[in-house]
N, C-alpha and C positions, 0 to 999 in steps of 0.2 A: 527580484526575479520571481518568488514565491509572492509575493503580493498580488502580482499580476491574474497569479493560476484564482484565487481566491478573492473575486471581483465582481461577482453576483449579488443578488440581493439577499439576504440571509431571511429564509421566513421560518429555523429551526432554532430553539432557543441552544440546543448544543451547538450548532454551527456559530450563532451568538459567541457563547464562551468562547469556543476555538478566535475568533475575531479577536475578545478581548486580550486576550491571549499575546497571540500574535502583536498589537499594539501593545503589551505590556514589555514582550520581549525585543520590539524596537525602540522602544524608550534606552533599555541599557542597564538597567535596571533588575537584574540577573542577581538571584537569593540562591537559598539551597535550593530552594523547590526547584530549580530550574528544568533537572531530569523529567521531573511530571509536568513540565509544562512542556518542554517539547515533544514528547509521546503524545500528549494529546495533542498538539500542533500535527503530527508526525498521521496522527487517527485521523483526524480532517481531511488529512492532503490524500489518504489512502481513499477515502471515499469520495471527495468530491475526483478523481484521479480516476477512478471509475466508473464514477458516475458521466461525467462529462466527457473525457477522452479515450476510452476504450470500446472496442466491436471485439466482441469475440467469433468465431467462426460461426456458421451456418450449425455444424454438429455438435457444438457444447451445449452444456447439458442448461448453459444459462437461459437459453433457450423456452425451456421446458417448466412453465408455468406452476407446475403443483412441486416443484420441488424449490426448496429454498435456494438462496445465494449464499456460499459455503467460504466465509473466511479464516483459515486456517493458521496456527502461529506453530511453527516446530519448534521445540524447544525451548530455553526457559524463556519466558513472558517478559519482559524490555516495557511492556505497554502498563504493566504491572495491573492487568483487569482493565483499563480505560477503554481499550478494545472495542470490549463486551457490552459497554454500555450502549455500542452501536445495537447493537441486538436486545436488549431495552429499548430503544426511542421507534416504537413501533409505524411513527412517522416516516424513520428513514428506510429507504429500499434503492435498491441496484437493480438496473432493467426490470421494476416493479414487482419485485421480489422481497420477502421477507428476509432478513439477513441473520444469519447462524456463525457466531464467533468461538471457536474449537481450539482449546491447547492441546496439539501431540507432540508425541517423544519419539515415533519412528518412521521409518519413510514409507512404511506398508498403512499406514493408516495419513497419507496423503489424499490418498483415491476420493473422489465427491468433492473434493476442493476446486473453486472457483478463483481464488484470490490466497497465494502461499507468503507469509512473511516468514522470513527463513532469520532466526534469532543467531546471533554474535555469536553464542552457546555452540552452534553447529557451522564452525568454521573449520574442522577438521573432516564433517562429512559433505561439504556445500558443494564439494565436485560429484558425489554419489547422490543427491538429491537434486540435481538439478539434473544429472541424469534420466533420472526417474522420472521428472517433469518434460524433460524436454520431448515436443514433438506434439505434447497435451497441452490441452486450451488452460491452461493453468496463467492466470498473473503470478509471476512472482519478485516478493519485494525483499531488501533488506536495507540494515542502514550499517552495515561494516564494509571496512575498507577494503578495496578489493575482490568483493563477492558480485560487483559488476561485471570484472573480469574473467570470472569464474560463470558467469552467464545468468547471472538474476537480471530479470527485466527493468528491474526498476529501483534505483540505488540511493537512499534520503540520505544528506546527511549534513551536518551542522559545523556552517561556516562563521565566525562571528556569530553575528545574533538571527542569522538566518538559514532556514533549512533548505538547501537545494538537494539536485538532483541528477544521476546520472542514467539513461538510458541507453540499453542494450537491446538495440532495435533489432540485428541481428538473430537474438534468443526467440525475444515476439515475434517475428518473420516466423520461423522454424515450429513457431506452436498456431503460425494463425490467427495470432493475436494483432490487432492493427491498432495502433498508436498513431492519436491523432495527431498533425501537423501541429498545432496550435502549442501542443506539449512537449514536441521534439525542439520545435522553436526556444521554447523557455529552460532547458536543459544544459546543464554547463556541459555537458559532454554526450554526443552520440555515438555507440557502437556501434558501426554498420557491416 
């Protein structure tokens, strides 16, 4: 299913890796490392997921050219830095925007976020923070169980040797955010 999303021609040497990746973890072939290989599996799918199948509204601030693309992580880092390397590869950009990768610790320091990955860590306040988000052009991602249903837009998470995904189309409706067909398609589950 995730194969599908990740089908273009790769001209990034980190979209490379991610690739290799991806064919390492369909072999079967699963080491320690495997947590750092899916986070960066998990980084790929957050960007090209953006890049390719998201409009944000008319009023978000993605809009507005002199200010970056603002991907946020609340709480403790899951990506363990791999993130951030998006924010390194000065090649890569969202709606031709320079991308800025931000660990916070509270929900008052959400604001200027473009793209929320809301960490496992904050499962206890994920109905207060999505709170906060909801209604604002904010994406927001995570990869714990049942914070789909709690209203994150966008839910990764590892089945066998492959990352899917569930959307909460619903949440995106309510922030404005539009989720392309192509993506709702490839989705083991839609929240409508």
């Amino acid at each position: 299913m995730i194969k599908t999303i990740i089908d273009k021609k790769f001209t990034n040497s980190l979209l490379l890796k991610t690739l290799a990746i991806f064919i390492y973890l369909q072999s079967g072939s699963l080491t320690a490392q495997k947590n750092v290989d899916e986070y960066v599996y998990k980084r790929a799918l957050i960007y090209k997921i953006a890049l390719n199948f998201i409009k944000w509204p008319p009023h978000s601030k993605v809009h507005n050219k002199k200010l970056p693309f603002v991907i946020s992580i609340i709480g403790e880092d899951p990506f363990e830095g791999k993130l951030k390397e998006l924010e390194h590869n000065k090649s890569l950009k969202i709606n031709d925007k320079h991308i800025i990768v931000r660990n916070i610790h509270s929900i008052q320091e959400i604001e200027g976020s473009d793209i929320l990955f809301i960490s496992s860590s904050e499962k206890y306040d994920v109905s207060k923070i999505i709170q906060y988000t909801r209604g604002k052009p904010i994406l927001t991602f995570g990869d714990t169980k049942g914070f789909a249903e709690k209203g994150v837009m966008i839910l990764l998470f590892k089945r066998g040797e492959y990352i899917r995904f569930i959307i909460n189309k619903k949440e995106a409706d309510t922030s404005g955010i539009y989720i392309g067909t192509q993506l709702l398609g490839r989705a083991e589950k839609v929240i409508r």
